[in-house]
N, CA, C and O atoms as a GROMACS GRO file, in nm:
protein
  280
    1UNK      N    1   0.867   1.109  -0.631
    1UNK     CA    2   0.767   1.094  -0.735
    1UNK      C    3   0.633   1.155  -0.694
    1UNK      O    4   0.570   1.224  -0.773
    2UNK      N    5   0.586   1.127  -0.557
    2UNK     CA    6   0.416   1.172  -0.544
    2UNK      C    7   0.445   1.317  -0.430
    2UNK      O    8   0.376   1.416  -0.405
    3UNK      N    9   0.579   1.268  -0.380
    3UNK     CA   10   0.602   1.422  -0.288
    3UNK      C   11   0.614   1.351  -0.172
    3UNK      O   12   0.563   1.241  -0.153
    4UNK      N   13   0.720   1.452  -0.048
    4UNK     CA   14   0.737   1.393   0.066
    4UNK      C   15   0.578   1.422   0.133
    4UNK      O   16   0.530   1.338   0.210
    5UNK      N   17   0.520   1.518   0.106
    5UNK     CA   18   0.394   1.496   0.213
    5UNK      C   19   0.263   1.382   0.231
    5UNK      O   20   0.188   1.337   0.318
    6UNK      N   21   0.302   1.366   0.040
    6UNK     CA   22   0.196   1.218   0.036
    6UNK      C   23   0.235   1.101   0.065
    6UNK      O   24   0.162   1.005   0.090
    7UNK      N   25   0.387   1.104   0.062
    7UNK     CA   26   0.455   1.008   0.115
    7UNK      C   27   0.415   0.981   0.242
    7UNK      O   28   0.333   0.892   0.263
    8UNK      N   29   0.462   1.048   0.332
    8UNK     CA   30   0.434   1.020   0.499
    8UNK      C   31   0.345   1.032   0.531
    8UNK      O   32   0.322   1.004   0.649
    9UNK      N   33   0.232   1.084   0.439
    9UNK     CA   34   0.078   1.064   0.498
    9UNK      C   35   0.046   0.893   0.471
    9UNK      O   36  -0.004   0.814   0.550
   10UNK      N   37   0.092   0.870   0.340
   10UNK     CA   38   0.023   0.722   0.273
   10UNK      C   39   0.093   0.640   0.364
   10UNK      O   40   0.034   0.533   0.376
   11UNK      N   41   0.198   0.647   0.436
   11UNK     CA   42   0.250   0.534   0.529
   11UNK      C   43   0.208   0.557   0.661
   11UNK      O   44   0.169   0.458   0.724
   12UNK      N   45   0.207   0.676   0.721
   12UNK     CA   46   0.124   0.670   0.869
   12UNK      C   47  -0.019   0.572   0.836
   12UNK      O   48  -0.056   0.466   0.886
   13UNK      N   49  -0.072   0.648   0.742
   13UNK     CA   50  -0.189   0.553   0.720
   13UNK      C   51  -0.205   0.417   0.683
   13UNK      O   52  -0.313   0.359   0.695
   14UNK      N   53  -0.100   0.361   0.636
   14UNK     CA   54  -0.056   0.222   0.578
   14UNK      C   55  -0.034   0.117   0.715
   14UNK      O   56  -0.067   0.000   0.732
   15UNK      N   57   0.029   0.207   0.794
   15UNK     CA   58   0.066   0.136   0.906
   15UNK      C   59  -0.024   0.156   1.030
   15UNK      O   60   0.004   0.107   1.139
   16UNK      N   61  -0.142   0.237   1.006
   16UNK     CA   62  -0.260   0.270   1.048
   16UNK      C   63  -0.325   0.077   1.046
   16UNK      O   64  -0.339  -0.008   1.134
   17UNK      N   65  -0.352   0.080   0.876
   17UNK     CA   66  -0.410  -0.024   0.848
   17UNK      C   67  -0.332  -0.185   0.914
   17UNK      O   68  -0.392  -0.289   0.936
   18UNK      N   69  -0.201  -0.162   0.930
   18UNK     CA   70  -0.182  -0.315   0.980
   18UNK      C   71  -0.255  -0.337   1.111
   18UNK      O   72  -0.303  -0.450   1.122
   19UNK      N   73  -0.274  -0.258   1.210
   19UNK     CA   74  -0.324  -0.289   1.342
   19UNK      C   75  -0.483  -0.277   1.332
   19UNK      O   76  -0.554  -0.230   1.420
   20UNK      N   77  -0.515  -0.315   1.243
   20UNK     CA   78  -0.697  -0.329   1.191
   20UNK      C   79  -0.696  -0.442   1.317
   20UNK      O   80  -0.586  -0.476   1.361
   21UNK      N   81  -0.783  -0.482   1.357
   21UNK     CA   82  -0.833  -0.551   1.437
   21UNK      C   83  -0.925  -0.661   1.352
   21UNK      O   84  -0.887  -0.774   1.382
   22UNK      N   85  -0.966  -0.662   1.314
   22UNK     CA   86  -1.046  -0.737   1.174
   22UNK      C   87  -0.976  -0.863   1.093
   22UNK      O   88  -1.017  -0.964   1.036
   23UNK      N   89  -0.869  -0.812   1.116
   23UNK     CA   90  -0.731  -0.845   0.972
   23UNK      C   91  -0.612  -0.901   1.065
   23UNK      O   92  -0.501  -0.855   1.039
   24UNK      N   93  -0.623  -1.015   1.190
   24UNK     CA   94  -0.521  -1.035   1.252
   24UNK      C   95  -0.471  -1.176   1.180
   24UNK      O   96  -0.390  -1.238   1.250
   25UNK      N   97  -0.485  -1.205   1.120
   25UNK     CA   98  -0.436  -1.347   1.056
   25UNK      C   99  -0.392  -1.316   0.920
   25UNK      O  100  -0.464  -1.365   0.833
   26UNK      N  101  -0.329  -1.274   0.895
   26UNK     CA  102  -0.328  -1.294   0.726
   26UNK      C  103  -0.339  -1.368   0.640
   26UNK      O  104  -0.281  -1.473   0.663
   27UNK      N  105  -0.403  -1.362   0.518
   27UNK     CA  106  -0.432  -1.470   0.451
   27UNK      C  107  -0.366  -1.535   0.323
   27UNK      O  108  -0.356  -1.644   0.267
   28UNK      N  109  -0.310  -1.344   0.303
   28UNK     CA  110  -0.194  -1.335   0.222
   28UNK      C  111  -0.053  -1.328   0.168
   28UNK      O  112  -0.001  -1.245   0.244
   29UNK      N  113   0.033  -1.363   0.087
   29UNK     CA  114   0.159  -1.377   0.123
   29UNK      C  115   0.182  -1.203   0.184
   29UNK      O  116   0.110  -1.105   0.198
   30UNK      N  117   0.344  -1.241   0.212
   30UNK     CA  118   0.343  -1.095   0.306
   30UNK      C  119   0.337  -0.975   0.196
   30UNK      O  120   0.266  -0.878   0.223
   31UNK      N  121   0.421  -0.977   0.051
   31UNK     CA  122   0.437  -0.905  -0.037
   31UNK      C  123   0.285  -0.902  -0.088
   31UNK      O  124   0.263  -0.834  -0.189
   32UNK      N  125   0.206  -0.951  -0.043
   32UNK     CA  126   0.087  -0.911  -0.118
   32UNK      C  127  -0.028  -0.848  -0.048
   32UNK      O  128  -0.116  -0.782  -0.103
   33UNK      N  129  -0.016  -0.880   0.093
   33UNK     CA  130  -0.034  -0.842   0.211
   33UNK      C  131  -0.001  -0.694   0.266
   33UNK      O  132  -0.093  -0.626   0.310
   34UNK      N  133   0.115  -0.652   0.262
   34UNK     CA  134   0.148  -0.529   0.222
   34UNK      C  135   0.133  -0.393   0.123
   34UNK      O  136   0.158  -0.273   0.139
   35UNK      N  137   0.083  -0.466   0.024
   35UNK     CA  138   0.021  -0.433  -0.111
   35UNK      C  139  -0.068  -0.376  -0.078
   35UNK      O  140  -0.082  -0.258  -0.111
   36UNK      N  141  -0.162  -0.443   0.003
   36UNK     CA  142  -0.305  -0.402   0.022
   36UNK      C  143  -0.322  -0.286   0.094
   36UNK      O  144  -0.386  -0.185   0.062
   37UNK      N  145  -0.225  -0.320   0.246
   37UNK     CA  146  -0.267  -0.242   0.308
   37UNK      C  147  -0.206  -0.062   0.300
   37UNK      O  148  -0.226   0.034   0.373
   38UNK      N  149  -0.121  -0.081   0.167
   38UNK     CA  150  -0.027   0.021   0.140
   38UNK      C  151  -0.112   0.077   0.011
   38UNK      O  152  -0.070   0.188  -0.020
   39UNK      N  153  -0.203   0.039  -0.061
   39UNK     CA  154  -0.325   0.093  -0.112
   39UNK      C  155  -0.380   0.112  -0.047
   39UNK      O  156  -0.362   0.231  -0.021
   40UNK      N  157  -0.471   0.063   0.030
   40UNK     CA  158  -0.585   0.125   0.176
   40UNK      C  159  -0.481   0.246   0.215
   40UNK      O  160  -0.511   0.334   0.133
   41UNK      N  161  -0.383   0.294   0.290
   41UNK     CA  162  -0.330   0.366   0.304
   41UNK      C  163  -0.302   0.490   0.208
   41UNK      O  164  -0.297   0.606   0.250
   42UNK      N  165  -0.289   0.462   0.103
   42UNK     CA  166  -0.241   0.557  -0.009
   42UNK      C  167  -0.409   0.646  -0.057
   42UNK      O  168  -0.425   0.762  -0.097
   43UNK      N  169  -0.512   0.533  -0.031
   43UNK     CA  170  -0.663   0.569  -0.085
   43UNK      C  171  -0.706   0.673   0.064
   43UNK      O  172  -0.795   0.754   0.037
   44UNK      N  173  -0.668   0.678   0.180
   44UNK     CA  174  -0.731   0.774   0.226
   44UNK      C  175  -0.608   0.910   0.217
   44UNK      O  176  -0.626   0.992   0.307
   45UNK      N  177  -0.503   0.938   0.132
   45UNK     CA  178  -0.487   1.052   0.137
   45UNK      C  179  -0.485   1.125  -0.023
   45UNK      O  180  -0.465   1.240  -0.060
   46UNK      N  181  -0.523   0.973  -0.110
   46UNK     CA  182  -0.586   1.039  -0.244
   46UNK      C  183  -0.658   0.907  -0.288
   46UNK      O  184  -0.602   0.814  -0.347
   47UNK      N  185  -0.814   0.913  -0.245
   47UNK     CA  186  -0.927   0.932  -0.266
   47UNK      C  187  -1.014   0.868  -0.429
   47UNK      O  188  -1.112   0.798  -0.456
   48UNK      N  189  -0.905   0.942  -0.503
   48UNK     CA  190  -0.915   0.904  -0.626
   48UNK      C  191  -0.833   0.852  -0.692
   48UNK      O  192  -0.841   0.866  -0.814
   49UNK      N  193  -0.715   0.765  -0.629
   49UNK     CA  194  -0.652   0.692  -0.660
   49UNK      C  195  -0.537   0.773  -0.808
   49UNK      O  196  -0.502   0.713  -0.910
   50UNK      N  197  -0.514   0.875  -0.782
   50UNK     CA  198  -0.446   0.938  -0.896
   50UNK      C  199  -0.309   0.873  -0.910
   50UNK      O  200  -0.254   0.839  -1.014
   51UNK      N  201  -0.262   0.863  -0.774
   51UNK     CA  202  -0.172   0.855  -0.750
   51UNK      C  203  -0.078   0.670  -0.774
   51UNK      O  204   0.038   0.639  -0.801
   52UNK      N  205  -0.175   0.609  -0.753
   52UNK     CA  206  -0.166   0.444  -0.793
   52UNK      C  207  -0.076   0.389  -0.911
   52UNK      O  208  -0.009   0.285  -0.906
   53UNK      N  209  -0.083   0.464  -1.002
   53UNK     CA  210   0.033   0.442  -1.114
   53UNK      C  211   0.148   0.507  -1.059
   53UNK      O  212   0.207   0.519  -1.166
   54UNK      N  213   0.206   0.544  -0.997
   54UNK     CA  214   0.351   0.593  -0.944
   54UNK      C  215   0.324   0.517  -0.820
   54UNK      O  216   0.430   0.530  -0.757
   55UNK      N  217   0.255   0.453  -0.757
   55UNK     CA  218   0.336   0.420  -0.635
   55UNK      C  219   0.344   0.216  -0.702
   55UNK      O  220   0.412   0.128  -0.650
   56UNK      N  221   0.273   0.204  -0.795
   56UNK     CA  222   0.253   0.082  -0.807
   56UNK      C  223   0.412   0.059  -0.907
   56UNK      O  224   0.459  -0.052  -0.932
   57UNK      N  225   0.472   0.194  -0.950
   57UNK     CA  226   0.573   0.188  -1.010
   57UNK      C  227   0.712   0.173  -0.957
   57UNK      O  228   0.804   0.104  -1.002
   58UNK      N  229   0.707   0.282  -0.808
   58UNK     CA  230   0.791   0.233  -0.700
   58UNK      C  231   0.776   0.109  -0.640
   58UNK      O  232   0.878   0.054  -0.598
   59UNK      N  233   0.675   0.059  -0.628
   59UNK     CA  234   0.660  -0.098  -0.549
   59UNK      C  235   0.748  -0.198  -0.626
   59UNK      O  236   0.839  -0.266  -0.578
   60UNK      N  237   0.685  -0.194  -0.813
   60UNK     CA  238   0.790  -0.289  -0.874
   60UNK      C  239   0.891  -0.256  -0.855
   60UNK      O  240   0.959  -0.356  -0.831
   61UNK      N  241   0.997  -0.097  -0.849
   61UNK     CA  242   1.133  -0.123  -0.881
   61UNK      C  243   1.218  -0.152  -0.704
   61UNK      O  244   1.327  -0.188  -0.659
   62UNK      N  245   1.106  -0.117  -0.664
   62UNK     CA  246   1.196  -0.190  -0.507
   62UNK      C  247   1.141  -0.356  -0.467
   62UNK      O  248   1.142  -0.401  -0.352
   63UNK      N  249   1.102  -0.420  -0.574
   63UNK     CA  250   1.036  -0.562  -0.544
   63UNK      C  251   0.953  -0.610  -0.460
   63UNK      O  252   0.974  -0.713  -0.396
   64UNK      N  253   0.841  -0.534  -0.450
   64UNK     CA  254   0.729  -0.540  -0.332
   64UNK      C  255   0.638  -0.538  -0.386
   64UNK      O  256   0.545  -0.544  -0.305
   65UNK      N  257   0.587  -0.531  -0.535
   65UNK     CA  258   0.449  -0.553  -0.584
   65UNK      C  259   0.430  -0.715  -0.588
   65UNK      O  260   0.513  -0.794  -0.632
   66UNK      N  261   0.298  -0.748  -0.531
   66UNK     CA  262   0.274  -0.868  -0.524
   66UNK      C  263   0.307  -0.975  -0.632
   66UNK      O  264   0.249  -0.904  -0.714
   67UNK      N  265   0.344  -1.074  -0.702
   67UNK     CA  266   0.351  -1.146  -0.834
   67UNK      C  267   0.207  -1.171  -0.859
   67UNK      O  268   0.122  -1.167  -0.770
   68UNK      N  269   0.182  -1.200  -0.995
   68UNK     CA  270   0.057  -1.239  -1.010
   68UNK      C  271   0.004  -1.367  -0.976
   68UNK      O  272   0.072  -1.466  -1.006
   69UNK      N  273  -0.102  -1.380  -0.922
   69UNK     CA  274  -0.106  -1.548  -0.915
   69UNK      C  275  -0.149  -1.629  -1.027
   69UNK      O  276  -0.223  -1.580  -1.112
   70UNK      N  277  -0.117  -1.725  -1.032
   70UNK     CA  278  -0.146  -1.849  -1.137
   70UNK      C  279  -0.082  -1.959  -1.178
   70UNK      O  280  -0.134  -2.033  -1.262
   0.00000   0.00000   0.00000
């Protein structure tokens, strides 16, 4: 959908973000937790978030977008 190169950039960088030093406790469930840091990841190799509607589309059909809370 976004291409193998944005692919393996948005996850080096995704998995960049789990070893934040900042962020050692989580606060969030893990599926939502992941969410985040797989946007932070996806935002430094597009910037302008173009890309957010296709990956937020793959997240639902592989069951990894967070549920909503309420």
């Amino acid at each position: 959908m976004c291409g193998q190169e944005f692919t393996a950039k948005a996850l080096l960088f995704t998995l960049k973000s789990f070893d934040d030093a900042s962020d050692k406790v989580p606060k969030e469930k893990c599926d939502e937790y992941f969410f985040h840091r797989f946007v932070s990841g996806t935002s430094v190799v597009d910037n302008e978030f173009s890309n957010l509607p296709k990956v937020r589309d793959v997240l639902k059909a592989r069951g990894l977008l967070p549920k909503p809370r309420g």
